[in-house]
C-alpha positions as CSV (number, residue, x, y, z in Angstrom):
1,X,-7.8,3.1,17.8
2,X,-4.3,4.1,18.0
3,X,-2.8,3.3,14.5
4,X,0.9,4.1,15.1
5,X,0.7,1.9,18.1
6,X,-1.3,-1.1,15.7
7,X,1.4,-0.3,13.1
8,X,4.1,-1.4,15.9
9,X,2.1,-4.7,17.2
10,X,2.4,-5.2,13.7
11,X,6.2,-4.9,12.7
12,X,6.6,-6.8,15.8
13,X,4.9,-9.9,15.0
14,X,6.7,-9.4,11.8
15,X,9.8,-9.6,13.5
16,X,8.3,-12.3,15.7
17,X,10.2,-15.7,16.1
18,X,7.0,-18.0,16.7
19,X,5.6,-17.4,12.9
20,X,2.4,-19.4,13.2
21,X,1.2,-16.9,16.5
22,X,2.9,-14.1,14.3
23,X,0.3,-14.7,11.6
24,X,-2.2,-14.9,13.9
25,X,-1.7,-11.7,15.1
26,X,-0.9,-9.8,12.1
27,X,-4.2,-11.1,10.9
28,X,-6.4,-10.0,14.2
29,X,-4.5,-6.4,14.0
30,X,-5.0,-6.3,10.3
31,X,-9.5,-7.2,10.6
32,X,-9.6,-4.9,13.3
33,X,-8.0,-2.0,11.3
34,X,-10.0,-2.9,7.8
35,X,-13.4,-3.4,9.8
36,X,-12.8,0.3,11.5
37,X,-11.4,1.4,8.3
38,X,-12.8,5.4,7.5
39,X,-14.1,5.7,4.2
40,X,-13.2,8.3,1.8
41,X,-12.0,11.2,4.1
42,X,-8.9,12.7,3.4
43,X,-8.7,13.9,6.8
44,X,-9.5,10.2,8.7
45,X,-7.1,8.6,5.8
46,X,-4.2,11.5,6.4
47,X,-2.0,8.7,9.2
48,X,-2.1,6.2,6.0
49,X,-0.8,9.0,3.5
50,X,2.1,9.5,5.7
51,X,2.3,5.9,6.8
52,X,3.4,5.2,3.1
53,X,6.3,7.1,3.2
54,X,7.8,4.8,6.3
55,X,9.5,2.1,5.5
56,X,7.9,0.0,8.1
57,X,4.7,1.5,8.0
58,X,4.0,1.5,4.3
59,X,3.7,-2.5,4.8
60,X,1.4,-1.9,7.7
61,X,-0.9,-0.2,5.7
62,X,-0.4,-2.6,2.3
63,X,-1.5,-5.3,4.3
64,X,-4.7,-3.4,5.8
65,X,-5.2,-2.0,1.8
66,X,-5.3,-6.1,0.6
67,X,-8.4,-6.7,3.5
68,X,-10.2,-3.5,2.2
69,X,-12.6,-3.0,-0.6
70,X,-13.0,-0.2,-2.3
71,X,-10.3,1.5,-1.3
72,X,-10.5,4.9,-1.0
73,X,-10.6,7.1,-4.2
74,X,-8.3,9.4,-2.2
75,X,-5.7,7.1,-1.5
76,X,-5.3,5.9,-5.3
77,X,-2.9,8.4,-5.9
78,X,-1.0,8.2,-2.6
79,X,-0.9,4.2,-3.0
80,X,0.4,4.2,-6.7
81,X,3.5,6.7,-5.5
82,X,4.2,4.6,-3.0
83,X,4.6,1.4,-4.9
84,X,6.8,3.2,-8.0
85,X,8.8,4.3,-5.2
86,X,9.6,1.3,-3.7
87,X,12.9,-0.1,-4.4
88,X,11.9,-3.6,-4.9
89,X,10.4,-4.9,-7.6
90,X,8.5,-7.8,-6.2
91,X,7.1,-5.8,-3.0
92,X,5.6,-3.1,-4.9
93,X,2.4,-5.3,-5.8
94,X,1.4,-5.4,-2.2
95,X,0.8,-1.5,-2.9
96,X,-0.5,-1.2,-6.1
97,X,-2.6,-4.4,-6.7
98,X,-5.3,-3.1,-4.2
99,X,-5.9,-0.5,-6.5
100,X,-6.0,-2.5,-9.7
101,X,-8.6,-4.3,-7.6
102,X,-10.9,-1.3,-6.6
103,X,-10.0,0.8,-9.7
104,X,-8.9,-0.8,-12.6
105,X,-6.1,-1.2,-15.0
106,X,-7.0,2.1,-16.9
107,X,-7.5,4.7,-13.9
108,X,-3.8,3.0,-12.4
109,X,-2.1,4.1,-15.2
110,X,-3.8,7.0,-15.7
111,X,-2.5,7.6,-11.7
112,X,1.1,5.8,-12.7
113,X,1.9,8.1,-15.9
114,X,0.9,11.3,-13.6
115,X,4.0,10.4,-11.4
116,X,6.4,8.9,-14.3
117,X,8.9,11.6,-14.6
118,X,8.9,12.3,-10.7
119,X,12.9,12.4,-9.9
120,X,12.8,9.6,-7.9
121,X,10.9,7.6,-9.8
122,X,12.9,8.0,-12.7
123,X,15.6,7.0,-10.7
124,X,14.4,3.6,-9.4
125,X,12.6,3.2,-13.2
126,X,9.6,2.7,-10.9
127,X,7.0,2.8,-14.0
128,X,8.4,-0.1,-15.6
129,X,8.5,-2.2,-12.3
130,X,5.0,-1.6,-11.7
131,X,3.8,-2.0,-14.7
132,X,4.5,-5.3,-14.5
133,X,2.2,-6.4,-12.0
134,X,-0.9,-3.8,-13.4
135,X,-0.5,-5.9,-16.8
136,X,1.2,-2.9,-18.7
137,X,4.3,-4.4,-19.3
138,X,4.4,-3.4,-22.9
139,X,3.1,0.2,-22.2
């Protein structure tokens, strides 16, 4: 299973005209990947740590994240970076609701307040927009 090439099929039905095959697709390349999915093995996992840090490929992997449960202990923290990073404030559920999912509220935030005064996160006040969608808006 080539993932970069998956990854592609999918930003390309993303980008697809015909929605409803688009869906389709995006669905069949999304099971496939989830069903296949390596458990927790930093080494299998290491394309979707550095997936997250693409723009395109981030979504890829958010999408395969929402069809997969647990997810991986070693992709919490990797996941949760991700999604303070990201820039807009509604997308950034896609990445961290997964882990609320899997891991609950408290171990999120214990993951959320490790990266808090990262530069960049700082910067795009990435705590406070996702601590809206783990329910710590008041944190």
């Amino acid at each position: 299973m080539n993932l970069d090439e998956l990854a592609e099929e999918y930003s390309e039905a993303i980008d697809a005209e015909d929605k409803n095959s688009a869906h389709h697709r995006i669905n069949e390349i999304t099971r496939a990947v989830a069903s296949n999915f390596p458990r927790d093995n930093p080494e299998k996992l290491a394309w979707f740590t550095a997936a997250l840090q693409d723009k395109r490929k981030k979504w890829f992997v958010a999408k395969v994240m929402s069809k997969v449960n647990p997810i991986p202990k070693s992709l919490l923290q990797d996941l949760v970076l991700a999604s303070m990073l990201e820039p807009n404030p509604s997308s950034n559920k896609f990445l961290v609701l997964p882990c609320v999912k899997t891991f609950g509220k408290e171990i999120v935030k214990e993951a959320m307040l490790k990266y808090s005064a990262h530069p960049q996160v700082v910067e795009n006040d990435g705590y406070n927009k996702v601590a809206y969608w783990v329910g710590l808006r008041n944190a």
